[in-house]
C-alpha positions in Angstrom: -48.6 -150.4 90.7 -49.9 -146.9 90.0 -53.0 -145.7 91.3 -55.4 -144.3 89.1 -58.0 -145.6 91.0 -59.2 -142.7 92.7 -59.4 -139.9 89.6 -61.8 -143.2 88.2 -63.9 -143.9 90.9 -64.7 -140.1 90.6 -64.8 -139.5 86.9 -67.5 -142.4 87.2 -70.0 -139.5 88.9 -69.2 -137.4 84.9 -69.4 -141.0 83.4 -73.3 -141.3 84.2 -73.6 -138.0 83.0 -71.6 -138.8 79.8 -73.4 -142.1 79.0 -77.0 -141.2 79.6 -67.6 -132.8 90.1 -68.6 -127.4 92.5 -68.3 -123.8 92.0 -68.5 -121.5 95.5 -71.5 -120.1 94.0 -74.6 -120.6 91.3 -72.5 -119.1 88.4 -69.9 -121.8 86.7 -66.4 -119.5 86.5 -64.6 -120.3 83.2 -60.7 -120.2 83.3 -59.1 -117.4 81.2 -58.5 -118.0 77.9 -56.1 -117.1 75.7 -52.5 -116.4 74.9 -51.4 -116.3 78.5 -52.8 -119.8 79.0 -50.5 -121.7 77.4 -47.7 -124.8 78.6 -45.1 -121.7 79.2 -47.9 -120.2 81.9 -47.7 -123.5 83.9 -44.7 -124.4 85.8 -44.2 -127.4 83.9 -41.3 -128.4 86.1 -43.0 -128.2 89.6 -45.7 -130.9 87.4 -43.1 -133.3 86.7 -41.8 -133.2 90.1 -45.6 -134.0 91.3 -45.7 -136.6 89.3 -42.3 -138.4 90.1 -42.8 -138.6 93.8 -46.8 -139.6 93.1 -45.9 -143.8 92.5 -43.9 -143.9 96.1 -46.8 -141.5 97.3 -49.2 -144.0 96.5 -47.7 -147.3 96.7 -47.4 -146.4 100.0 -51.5 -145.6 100.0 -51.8 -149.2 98.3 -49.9 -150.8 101.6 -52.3 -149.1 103.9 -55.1 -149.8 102.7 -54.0 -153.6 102.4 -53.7 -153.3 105.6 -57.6 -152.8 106.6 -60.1 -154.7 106.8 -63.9 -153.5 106.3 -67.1 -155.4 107.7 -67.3 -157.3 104.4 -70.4 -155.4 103.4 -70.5 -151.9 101.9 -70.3 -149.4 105.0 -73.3 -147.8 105.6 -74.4 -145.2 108.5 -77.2 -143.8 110.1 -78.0 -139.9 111.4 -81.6 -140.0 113.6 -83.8 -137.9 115.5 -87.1 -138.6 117.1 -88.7 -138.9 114.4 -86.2 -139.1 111.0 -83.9 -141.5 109.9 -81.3 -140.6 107.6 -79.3 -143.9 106.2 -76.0 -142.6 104.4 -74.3 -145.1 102.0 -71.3 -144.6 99.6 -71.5 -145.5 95.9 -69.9 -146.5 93.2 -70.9 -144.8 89.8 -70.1 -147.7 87.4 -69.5 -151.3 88.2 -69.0 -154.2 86.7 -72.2 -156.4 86.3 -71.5 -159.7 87.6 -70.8 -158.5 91.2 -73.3 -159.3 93.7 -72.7 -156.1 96.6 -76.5 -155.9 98.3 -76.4 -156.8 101.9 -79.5 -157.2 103.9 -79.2 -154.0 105.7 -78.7 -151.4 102.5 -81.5 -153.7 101.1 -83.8 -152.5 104.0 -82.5 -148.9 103.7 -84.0 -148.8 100.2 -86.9 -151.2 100.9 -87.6 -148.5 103.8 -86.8 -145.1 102.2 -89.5 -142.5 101.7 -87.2 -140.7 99.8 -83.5 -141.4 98.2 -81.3 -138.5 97.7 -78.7 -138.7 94.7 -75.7 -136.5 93.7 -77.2 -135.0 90.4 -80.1 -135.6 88.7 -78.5 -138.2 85.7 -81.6 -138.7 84.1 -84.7 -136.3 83.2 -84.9 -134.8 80.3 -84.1 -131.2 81.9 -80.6 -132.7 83.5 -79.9 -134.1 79.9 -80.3 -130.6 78.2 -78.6 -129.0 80.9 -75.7 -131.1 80.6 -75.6 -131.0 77.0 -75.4 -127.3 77.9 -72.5 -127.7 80.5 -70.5 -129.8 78.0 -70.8 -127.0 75.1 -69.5 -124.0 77.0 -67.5 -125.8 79.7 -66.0 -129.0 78.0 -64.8 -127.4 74.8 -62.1 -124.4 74.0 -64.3 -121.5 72.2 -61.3 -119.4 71.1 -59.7 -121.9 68.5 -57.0 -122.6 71.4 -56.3 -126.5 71.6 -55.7 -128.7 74.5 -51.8 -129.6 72.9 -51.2 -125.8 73.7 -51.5 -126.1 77.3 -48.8 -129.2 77.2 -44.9 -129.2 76.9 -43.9 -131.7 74.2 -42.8 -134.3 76.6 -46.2 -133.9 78.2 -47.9 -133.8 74.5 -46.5 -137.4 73.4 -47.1 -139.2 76.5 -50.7 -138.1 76.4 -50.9 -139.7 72.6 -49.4 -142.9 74.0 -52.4 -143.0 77.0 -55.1 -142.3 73.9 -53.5 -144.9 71.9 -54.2 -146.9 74.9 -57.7 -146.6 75.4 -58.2 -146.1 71.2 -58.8 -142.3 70.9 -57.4 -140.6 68.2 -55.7 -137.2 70.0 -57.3 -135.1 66.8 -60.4 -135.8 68.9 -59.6 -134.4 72.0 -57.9 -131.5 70.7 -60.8 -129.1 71.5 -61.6 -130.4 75.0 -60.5 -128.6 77.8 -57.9 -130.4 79.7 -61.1 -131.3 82.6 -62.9 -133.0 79.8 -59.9 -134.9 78.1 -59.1 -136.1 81.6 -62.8 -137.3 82.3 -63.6 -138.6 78.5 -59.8 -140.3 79.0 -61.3 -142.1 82.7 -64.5 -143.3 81.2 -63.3 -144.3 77.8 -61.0 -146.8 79.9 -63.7 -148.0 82.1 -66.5 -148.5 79.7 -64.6 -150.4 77.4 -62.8 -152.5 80.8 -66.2 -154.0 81.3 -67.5 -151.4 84.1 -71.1 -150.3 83.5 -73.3 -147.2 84.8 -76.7 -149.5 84.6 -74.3 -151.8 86.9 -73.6 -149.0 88.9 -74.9 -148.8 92.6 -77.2 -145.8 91.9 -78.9 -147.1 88.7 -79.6 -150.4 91.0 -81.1 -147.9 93.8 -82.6 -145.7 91.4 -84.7 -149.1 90.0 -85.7 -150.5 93.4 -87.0 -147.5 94.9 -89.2 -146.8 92.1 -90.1 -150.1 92.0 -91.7 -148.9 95.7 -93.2 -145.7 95.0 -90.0 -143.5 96.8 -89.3 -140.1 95.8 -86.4 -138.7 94.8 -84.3 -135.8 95.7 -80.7 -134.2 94.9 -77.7 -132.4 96.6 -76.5 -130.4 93.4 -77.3 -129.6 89.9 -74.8 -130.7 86.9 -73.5 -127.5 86.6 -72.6 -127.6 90.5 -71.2 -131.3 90.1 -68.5 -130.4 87.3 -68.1 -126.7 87.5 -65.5 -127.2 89.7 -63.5 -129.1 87.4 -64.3 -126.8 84.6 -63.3 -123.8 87.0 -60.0 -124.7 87.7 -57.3 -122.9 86.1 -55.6 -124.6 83.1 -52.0 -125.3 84.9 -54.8 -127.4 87.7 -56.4 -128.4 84.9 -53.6 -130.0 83.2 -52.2 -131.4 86.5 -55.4 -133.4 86.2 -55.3 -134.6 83.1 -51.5 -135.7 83.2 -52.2 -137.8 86.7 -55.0 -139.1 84.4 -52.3 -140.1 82.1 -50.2 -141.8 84.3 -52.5 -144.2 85.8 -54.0 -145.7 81.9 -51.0 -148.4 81.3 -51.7 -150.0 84.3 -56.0 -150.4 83.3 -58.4 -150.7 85.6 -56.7 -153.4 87.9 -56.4 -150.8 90.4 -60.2 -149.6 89.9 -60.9 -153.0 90.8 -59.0 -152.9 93.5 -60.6 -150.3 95.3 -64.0 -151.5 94.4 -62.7 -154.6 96.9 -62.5 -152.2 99.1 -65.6 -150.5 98.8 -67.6 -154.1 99.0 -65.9 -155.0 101.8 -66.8 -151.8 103.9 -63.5 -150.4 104.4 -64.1 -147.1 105.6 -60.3 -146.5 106.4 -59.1 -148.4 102.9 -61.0 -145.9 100.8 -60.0 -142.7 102.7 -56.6 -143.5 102.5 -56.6 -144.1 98.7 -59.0 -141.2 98.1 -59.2 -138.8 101.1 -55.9 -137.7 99.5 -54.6 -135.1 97.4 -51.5 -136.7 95.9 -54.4 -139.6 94.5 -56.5 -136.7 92.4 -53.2 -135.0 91.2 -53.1 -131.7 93.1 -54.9 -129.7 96.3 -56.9 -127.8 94.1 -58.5 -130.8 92.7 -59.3 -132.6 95.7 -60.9 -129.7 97.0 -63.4 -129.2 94.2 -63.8 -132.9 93.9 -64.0 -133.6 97.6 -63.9 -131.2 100.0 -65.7 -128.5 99.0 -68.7 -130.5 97.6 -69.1 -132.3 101.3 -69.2 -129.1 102.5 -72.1 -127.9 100.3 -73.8 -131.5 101.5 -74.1 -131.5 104.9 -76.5 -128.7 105.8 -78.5 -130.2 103.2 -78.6 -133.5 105.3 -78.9 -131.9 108.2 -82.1 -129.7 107.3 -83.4 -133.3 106.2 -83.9 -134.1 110.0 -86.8 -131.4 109.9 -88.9 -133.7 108.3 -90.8 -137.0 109.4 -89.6 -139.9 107.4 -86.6 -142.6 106.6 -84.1 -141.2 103.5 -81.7 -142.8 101.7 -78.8 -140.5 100.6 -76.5 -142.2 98.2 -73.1 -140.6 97.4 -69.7 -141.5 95.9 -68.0 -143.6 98.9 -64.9 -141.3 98.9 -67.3 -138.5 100.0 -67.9 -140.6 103.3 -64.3 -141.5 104.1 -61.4 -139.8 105.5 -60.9 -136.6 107.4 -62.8 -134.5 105.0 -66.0 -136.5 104.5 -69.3 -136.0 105.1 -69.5 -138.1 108.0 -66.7 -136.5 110.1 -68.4 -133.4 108.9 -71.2 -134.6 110.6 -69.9 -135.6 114.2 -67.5 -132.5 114.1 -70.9 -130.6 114.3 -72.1 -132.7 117.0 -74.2 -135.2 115.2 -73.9 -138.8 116.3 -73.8 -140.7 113.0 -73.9 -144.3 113.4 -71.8 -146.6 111.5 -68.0 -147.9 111.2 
């Protein structure tokens, strides 16, 4: 089984964005365009051999996390001082209704939460212009270049027999970036699989705590949470897309896979199958998706132990497993963060 499972789960964070992932600095960079970014640019060659060592790579990943067993609750953790309680708790964007995932002590966090931090701001009218925004000057190729130019032709009919999968036409796509086809590709699958952002852990947060009167705070801006994608070079870009590609024959089955994993708290189940590299299609990738974002995050947590109160910060789970993620993070700096 391939293992798209992990370029989903995070696509999910673009999929609230879409139906209602960081530049190093405040400015989102835009790739060259151009004549030099074409398919000949990219070392089309060193893709391919990504990609055919990527299914042994990740069956592997698949066995591991098999292997594990969570708490058989979603994993949740807790950074304290005197007076502050931080509660940390890993998401996923989009879910399908009909599963039942509170447990009595993430009900409690929320029940107790002053305040509940979110990646982005999904919702407001100001987060919907500015994505809107985003979309028009990041998602979309300004210089009549098409995403088929950045593609070898092997490459180009493989990705028409993914979009016939999920039932988009490639003449629609032809004017995304290869970020955006990869995220539009992702969502398109999911939504139409049966997964749902109003399902989706944050939405279900998002209407409890108002329900209470909490407040509501955020770790990044829209432009921070997908300018990294959209800052990537093209050849990154395109490796991307095409380990998007790969994983759509096999549907979500995997995706549902890892949201077993997820419900059932295993910490080490999800880093294996998302605290890694080969699962987002390059290094580059996983460091604007993971790495670098978690980085950004933590002295933000941190400064929130200045402050009386009990928060609720509630992120994608891959961004508190593994080696990279928040929580080791955390402890490396000498915190003592509670939890599995």
């Amino acid at each position: 089984m391939k293992l798209p499972l992990a370029r989903s789960l995070l696509a999910g964070c673009a999929a609230l964005l879409l139906a209602a992932c960081q530049p190093t600095d405040t400015e989102t960079k835009t790739p060259a365009e151009g004549g030099q970014a074409t398919a000949e640019a990219c070392d089309v060659s060193r893709r391919a051999e990504l990609r055919s060592v990527r299914p042994e790579l990740e069956a592997a990943a698949l066995e591991a996390a098999k292997a594990s067993r969570g708490g058989g609750s979603p994993a949740l953790w807790t950074l304290r001082d005197e007076d502050t309680t931080i509660h940390l708790l890993g998401t996923v964007h989009l879910l399908r209704p009909e599963l039942d995932w509170m447990s009595p002590e993430i009900e409690a966090a929320i029940a107790g939460a002053g305040t509940v931090v979110f990646e982005a701001d999904t919702t407001s009218p100001e987060a919907q212009r500015e994505l809107m925004k985003f979309y028009t000057t990041q998602g979309f190729f300004t210089d009549g270049a098409q995403l088929t130019n950045f593609l070898s032709e092997g490459e180009t009919e493989e990705l028409k027999a993914a979009l016939e999968t999920v039932g988009l036409p490639i003449e629609a796509l032809l004017p995304h970036r290869p970020w955006m086809a990869a995220v539009n590709i992702s969502v398109t699958q999911m939504l139409d699989e049966g997964f749902d952002p109003e399902s989706g852990v944050e939405k279900v947060i998002e209407r409890a705590a108002l329900a209470h009167g909490a407040g509501f705070a955020y770790l990044e801006t829209v432009e921070q949470q997908l300018g990294g994608l959209a800052g990537l070079s093209y050849c990154d870009q395109v490796d991307f897309l095409m380990a998007t590609v790969d994983g759509v024959g096999e549907g979500t089955a995997a995706l549902d896979l890892l949201v077993d994993e997820w419900a059932d708290g295993d910490v080490t189940g999800i880093g294996v199958l998302m605290a890694n590299p080969e699962m987002l299609g390059s290094q580059p990738i996983y460091d604007v998706m993971m790495t670098d974002r978690n980085a950004l995050w933590v002295p933000q947590i941190t400064a929130m132990l200045e402050e009386p109160g009990t928060v609720l910060v509630a992120v994608g789970a891959g961004h508190l497993a593994g080696k990279d993620s928040v929580i080791e993070m955390l402890r490396n700096e000498g915190y003592t963060v509670e939890g599995p």
